[in-house]
Residue, then its C-alpha position, 0 to 999 in steps of 0.5 A: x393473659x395479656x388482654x386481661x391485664x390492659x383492661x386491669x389498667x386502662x389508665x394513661x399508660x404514659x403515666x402508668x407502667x404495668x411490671x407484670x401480672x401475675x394469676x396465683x392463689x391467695x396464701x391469705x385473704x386479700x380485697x378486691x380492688x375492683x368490686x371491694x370484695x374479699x379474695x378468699x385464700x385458696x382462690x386464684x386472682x389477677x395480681x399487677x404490680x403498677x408504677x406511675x409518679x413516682x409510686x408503686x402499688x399492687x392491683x389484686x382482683x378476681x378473675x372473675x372481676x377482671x373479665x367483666x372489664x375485658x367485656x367492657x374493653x373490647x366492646x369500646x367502653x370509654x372509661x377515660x383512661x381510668x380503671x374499669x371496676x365493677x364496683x363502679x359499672x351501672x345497668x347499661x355496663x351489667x347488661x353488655x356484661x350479660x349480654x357477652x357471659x350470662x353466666x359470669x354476670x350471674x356469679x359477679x350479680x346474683x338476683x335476689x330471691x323474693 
C-alpha cells in the first residue's frame, strides 16, 4: 500500500504531507481525482488525506487509477513533482501503461468498436 500512495502524491513532499491513505468502499458516489470519473457506491478506492500550506484536502481515486500511476512512477516518469493523473497521461504514458498491465490499460481506455 505504501507504494501506491507515493504515486498518488508525487508532488514536493517537503510542501505536502501525506496523513494516511486509506483503501474503503464508496458509502456514496464520489470523483475521481485522477481521470474525473464517478467512483460508484459499493467500489473500493484509494483515499489520502494531504496537508500542504497551510490547507488540508482529501485525494480519492480508483484503484485502478492509482496503478497506472504507480506504472508510471517506477518506470521514472518525471512529473516534476506534481501528481501523476490519467486524465493527463498521453499515448507514450498509455503505451508504458500497457505495455506493464494490458489488462488494466484496456479497463482505464476501452477501444471504441467500429
Amino acid at each position: 500500500p505504501q507504494a501506491r500512495t507515493r504515486a498518488c502524491l508525487q508532488m514536493d513532499m517537503d510542501m505536502a504531507q501525506n496523513l494516511g491513505t486509506e483503501y474503503p468502499r464508496a458509502k456514496k458516489a464520489h470523483r475521481c481525482g485522477s481521470c474525473g470519473r464517478s467512483i460508484q457506491p459499493g467500489e473500493k478506492y484509494v483515499r489520502s488525506r494531504i496537508v500542504e500550506g497551510g490547507e488540508a484536502w482529501v485525494w480519492k481515486s480508483h484503484d485502478d487509477c492509482q496503478a497506472a500511476a504507480q506504472i508510471l512512477y517506477d518506470q521514472g516518469f518525471d512529473s516534476d513533482g506534481m501528481l501523476i493523473c490519467v486524465s493527463d497521461m498521453d499515448e507514450d504514458c498509455r503505451e508504458i501503461v500497457a505495455t506493464a498491465n494490458q489488462a488494466l490499460a484496456d479497463r482505464l481506455w476501452p477501444k471504441v468498436q467500429t
